[in-house]
N, C-alpha and C positions, 0 to 999 in steps of 0.2 A: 672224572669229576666225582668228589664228594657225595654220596648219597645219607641223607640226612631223616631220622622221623621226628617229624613235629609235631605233638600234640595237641591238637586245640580242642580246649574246654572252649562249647557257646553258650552262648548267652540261653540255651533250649536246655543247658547243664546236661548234655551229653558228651560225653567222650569219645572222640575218633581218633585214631591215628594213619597216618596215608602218611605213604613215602614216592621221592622220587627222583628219578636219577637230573632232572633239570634244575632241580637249586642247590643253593648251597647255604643254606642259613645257619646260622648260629643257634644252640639247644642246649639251656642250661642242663645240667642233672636233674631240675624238678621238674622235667620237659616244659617248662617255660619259653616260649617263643621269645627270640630277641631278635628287634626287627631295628634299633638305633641305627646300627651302622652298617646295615644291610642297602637300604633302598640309596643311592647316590649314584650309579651308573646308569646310562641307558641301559646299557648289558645286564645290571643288575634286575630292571624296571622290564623287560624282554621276558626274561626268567621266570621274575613272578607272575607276571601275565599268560604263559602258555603252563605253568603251574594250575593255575584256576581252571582252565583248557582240560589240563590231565583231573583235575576232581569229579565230570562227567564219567570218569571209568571206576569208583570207587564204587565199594561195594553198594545197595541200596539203589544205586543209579543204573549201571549198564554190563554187573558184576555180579555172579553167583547166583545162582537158583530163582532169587524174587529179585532177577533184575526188572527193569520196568519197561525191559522191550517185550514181557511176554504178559505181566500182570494186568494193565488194564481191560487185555484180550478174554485171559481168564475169567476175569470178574464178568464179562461181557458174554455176549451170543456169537463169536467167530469160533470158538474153539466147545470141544467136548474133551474130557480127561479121559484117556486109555486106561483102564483097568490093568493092562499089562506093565504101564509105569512104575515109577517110584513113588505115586501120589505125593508128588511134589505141588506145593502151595496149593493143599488139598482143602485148608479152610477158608481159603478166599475164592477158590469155585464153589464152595458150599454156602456163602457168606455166611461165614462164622465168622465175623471181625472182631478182634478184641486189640487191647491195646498191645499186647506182647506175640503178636503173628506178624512177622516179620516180612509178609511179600505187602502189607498195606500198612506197615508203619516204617518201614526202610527208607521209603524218600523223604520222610520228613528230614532227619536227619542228613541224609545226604544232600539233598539242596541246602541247607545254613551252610555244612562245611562247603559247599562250593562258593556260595555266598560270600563267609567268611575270608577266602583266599583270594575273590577280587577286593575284599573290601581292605587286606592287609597292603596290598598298592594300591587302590583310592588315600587310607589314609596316607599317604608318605609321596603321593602326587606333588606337590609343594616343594620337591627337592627337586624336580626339573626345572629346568629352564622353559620359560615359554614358547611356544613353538608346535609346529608340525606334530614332531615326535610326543611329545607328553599331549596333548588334543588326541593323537591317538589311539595312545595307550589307557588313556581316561577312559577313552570310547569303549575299546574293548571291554575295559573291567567293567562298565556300566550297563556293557550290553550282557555281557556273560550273569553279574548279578541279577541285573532283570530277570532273563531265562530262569534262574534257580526258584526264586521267589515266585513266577511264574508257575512252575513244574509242584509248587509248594501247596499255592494255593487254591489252584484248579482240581488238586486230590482233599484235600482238609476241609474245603471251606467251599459253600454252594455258590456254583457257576451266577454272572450277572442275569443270564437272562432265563433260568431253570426257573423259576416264580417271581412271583410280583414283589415277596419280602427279602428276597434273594441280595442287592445290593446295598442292602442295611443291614444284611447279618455278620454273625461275627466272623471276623478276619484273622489276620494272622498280625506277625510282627514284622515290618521291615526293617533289619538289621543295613544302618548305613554307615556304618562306622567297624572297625575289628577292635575287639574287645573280648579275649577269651573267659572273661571272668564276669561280664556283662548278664545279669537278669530281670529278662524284659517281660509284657503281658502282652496279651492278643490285645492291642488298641485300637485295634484299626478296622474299620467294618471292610466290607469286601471291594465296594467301589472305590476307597481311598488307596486300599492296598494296589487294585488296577491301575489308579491315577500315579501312584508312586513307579512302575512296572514301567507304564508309557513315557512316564518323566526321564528313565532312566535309557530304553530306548530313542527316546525322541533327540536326544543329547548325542545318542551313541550315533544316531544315523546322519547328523549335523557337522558329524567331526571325524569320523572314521576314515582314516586314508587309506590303509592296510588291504592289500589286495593278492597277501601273498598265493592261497591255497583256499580250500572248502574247509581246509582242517583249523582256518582262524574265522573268526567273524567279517564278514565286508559289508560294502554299503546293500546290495540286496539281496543279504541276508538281513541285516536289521529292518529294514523295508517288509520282508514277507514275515517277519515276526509280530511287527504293528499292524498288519493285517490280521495276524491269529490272535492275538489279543485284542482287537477293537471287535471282529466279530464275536466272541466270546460275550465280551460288554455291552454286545445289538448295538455298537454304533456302528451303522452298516455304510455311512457313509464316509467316514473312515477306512473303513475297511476295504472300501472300493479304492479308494483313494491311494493309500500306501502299496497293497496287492500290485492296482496297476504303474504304481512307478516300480514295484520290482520287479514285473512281467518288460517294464521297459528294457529294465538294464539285461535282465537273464531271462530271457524267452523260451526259451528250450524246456519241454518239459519232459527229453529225453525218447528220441525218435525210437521207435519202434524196431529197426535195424541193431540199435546199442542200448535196447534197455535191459535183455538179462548178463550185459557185463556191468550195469550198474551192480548187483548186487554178488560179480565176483570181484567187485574193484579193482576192473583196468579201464572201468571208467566212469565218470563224475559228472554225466551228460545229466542237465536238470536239478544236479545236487545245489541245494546251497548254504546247507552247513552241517557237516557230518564230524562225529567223535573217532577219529582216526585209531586204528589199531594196528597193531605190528607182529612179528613174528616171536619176536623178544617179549611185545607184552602178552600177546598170545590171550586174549582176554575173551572167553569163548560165548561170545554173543547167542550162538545156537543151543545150547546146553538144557537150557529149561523146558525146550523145545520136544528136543529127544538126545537119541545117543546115537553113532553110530558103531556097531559092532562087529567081529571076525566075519569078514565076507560081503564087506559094504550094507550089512541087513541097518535096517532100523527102527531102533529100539522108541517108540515117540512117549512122551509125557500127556501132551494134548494134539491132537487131530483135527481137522479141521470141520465143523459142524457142517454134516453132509445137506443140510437143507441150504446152507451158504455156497458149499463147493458148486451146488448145479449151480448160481449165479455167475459164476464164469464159462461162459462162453467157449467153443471150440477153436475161434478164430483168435479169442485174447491172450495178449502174447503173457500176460501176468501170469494164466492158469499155470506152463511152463516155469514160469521165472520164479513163483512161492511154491509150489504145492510139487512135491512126486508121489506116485500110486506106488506101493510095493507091497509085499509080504512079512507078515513078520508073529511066528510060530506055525500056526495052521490059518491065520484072516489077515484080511487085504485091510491097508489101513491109507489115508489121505494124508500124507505129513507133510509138514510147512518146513520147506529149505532155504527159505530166504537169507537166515543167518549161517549158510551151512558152504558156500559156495566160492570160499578165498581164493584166487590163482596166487601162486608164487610166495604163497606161504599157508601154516595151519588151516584146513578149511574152515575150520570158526573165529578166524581170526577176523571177521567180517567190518569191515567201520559200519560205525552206528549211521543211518542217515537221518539227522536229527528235522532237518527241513528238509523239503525240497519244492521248486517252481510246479508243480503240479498241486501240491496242497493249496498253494498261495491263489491258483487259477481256481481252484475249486471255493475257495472261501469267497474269491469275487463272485465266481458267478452264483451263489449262493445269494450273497449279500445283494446282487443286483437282482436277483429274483426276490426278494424280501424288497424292495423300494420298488417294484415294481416294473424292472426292465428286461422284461421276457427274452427280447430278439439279442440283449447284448449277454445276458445267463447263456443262452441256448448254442450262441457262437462261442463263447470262450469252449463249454461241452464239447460241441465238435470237433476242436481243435484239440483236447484233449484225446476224447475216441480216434480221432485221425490215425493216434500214433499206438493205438492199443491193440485193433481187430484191423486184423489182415480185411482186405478189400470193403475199407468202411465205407458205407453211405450214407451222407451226410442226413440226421435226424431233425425232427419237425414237430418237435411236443410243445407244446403249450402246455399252459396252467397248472394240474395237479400232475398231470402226466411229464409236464418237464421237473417239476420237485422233484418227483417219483426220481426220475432219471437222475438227476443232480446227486440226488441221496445214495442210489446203487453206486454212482461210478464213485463217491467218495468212500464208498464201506470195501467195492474191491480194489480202489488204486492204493488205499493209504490203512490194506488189511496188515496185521500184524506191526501196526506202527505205535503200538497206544493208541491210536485216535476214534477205536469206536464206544471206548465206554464213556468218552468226556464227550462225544457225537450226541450220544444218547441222554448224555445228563442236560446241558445247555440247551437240547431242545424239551427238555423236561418230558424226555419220552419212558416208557417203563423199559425193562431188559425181558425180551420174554426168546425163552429160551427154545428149539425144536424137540420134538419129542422122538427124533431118531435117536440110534445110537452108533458107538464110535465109529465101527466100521467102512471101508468105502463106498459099498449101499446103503449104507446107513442101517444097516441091521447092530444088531445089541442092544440095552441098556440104556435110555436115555440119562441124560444129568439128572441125578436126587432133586434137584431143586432147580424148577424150569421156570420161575420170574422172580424182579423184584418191581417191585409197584414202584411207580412217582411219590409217593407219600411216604416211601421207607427212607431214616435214618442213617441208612448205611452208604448211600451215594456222597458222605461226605465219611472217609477214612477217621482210623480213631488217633488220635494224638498218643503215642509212643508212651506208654505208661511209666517208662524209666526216667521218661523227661519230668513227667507230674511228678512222680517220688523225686528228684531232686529240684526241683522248682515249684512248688505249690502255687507258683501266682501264677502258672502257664492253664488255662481253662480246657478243660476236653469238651470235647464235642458232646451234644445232646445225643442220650441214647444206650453212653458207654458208662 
């Protein structure tokens, strides 16, 4: 098959180029996209759908150094930088954000162009026949958009329920149309942007047939997605709501037995939507992580903040499944192998696990301890711990002590996922950092700069300055 690069200029006047071996599109010389007499097959309509699919691996997203399986971590209190590294995305653990450091201006860009690539089949939907098939395929691309805009706006623009002013502040742009030559403004305050997100979802979950794999969108997948975005937005009864219809459909939140072949991928027990990886694309998820070197040694980037490691438990089977203790020159260091562990091909060829039923349980019982329903928080927890610590017994916290609880088992189940800097922003918490250092006693050097306040500026990333230089109507963020 043809492999093709198309460049799309967005509507953010950034330039990408991504290629791939699944279309076949037509490209003028002035890389102009020609999409006329492309979109008319289902085959055609299939293509560009797992097209938008492959934009999750482009660079910014799940690709090279400041992919964003490791940067929100960074920014965050799960990890300390090794001195021994490469000082890789050394000014976004320091927060020095400016608009041209590429580990916290990479996603902006990278979500539009994934955006972009559903929205090249939204528009051109119209050539199907009605039916099954294009319902969909609509679904898909609405769901995939969502995600992007999602992934967009949760880093740029402050979470709904971080402050009181938070859902009237400035937003982003939703791009619903493709248009490479389009220049738009941030019109949209935060909760419009949410409402456009959930529109897009709510549609995707209404009409989605597609059940082929984890590696496409299904119905609870979109289900435990309107749960992460309504708790985000404090409508916690929403959240309840969608969560436990996904918990209906995919219950499993990955037994205890099979959950470190979840992360060598021979198995998908709990997954419910991951960015698949191949041998071919070889796309090394663990890289930003560390290296490894002649003699299986390993070389780490960042390490795991030893005040966080003792939070795993002897009995948890997780501490095994992220974390190995080794050596490396003359000190013991705590490394995270979560992305390190592929059978039957590259060990870092790891799929991304973008969702999973264990977040979704977590966000409910969250959310039902926020409305006030202690015993129903406390049983989804158990059922979670059930499958984590060898010989569990069933817990009995109340009030701040089941928070407490709630809170721990999401920073160790869903470590190293992105999800503790956006944990700590939406609850309007500060980042305060331990004063150990790297090592697996936590001896050495702690981090240069051990918090950042609620009141800092920089919990919302800066808008890519390349984009302002070609777009002056695009607004940065206060502060840059």
């Amino acid at each position: 098959m043809k492999k093709n690069i198309v460049r799309v200029v967005l509507f953010a006047s950034l330039a990408f180029t991504v290629a791939s071996c699944t279309d076949d599109l037509t490209v003028l010389p002035n890389d102009r996209l020609v999409l006329d007499n492309y979109y008319q097959s289902e085959s055609d309509f299939r293509k560009g759908v797992d097209y938008a699919y492959d934009g999750f691996k482009i660079s910014g997203y799940y690709q090279q150094d400041y992919t964003q399986l490791i940067v929100p971590d960074v920014i965050s209190d799960n990890l300390i930088q090794n001195p021994l590294g490469r000082r890789s995305n050394n000014d976004a653990y320091n927060f020095n954000f400016a608009g041209d450091v590429n580990a916290v201006v990479a996603a902006y860009g990278a979500g539009y162009a994934v955006a972009a690539r559903a929205n090249a089949v939204l528009d051109k939907i119209g050539n199907l026949a009605p039916g099954a098939f294009r319902s969909n395929i609509e679904a898909e691309a609405r769901g995939i958009r969502a995600i992007a805009h999602f992934d967009i706006v949760r880093r740029y623009c402050k979470i709904p329920t971080q402050s009181a002013d938070a859902g009237t502040s400035l937003g982003i742009a939703y791009v619903e149309k493709f248009d490479p030559f389009q220049l738009v403004t941030r019109n949209l305050n935060v909760n419009q942007v949410y409402d456009r997100i959930i529109d897009d979802l709510l549609f995707a979950e209404q009409n989605i047939t597609q059940n082929d794999n984890v590696g496409k969108l299904k119905k609870p997948a979109i289900q435990g997605m309107l749960s992460r975005v309504y708790l985000y937005k404090g409508d916690y009864d929403n959240a309840i709501l969608w969560g436990q219809k996904a918990l209906a459909l995919s219950p499993n939140v990955g037994t205890i037995g099979t959950f470190k072949n979840i992360w060598n991928d021979t198995s998908s027990d709990g997954v419910l939507f991951k960015i698949l990886n191949s041998s071919i694309e070889n796309i090394k998820t663990g890289s930003a992580y560390n290296q490894t070197l002649g003699g299986g040694q390993i070389k780490s980037e960042y390490v795991v903040d030893f005040d966080f490691y003792t939070k795993f438990g002897t009995t948890d089977i997780r501490k095994s499944s992220y974390i190995t203790t080794s050596p490396f020159t003359d000190k013991t260091y705590n490394n995270i192998i979560k992305y390190k562990q592929a059978t039957n091909k590259p060990i870092e060829a790891v799929d991304v696990k973008y969702l999973r039923t264990a977040e979704v349980l977590l966000n409910v019982a969250e959310a039902m301890f926020k409305k006030g329903d202690e015993a129903g928080a406390l049983g989804l927890l158990n059922t979670l711990r059930a499958q984590r610590y060898t010989e569990f017994v069933p817990g009995t916290e109340a009030g701040q002590t089941l928070w407490n609880a709630i809170m721990l088992e999401r920073r160790l189940e869903l470590a190293f996922e992105t999800d503790r800097f956006f944990t700590l922003k939406r609850l309007g918490l500060p980042i305060q950092r331990s004063n150990f250092g790297p090592e697996s006693t936590g001896a050495g050097n702690p981090a240069p700069v051990l918090s950042l306040p609620v009141s800092s500026h920089k919990w919302q990333w800066p808008i890519p300055q390349d984009a302002i230089n070609n777009n002056p109507q695009i607004q940065q963020n206060f502060g840059y």
